[in-house]
C-alpha positions, 0 to 999 in steps of 0.5 A, spaced: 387 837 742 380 838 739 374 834 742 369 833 737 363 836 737 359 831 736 349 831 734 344 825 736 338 824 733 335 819 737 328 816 740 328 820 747 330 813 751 336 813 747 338 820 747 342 821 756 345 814 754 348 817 748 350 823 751 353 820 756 357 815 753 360 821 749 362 824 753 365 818 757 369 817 749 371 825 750 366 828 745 362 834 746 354 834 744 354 839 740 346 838 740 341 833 741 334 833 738 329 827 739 325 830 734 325 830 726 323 838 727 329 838 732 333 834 727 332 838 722 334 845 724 339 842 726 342 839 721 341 846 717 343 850 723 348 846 726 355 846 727 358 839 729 363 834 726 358 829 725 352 826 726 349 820 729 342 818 726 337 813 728 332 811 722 326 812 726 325 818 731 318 818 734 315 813 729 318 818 723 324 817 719 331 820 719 332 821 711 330 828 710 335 829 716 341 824 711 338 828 705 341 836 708 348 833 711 350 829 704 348 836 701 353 839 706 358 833 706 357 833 713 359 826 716 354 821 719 352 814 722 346 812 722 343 806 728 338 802 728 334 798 733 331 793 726 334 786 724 
């Protein structure tokens, strides 16, 4: 069976949790970027079966990183702290 290779984005406070919560699911973390820059090039580079975004990495927005995967038809989800 393929494990899905799985990219998070997110606030570095949230990126081991991820990680591990991941894995437990089966998943393997094909990359992580608690960064726009990071995310970006991943986005562009990556090889993943989709994507888990948060709105607001280190006070800078995830939208250009959503712009890139809709471009490739990539799958995402995006998670936010706001209510």
């Amino acid at each position: 069976m393929h494990s899905p290779n799985t990219t998070s984005h997110l606030d570095h406070a949230l990126v081991a949790f991820s990680r591990d919560m991941l894995e437990d699911l089966g998943h393997s973390v094909a990359a992580e970027a608690a960064n726009l820059d990071d995310a970006l090039r991943h986005a562009h580079e990556g090889n993943f079966d989709f994507a888990i975004l948060d709105v607001n990495v280190n006070g800078r927005q995830i939208f250009p990183v959503v712009d890139i995967l809709q471009k490739r038809s990539q799958p995402f989800v995006l998670s936010t702290g706001y209510a």
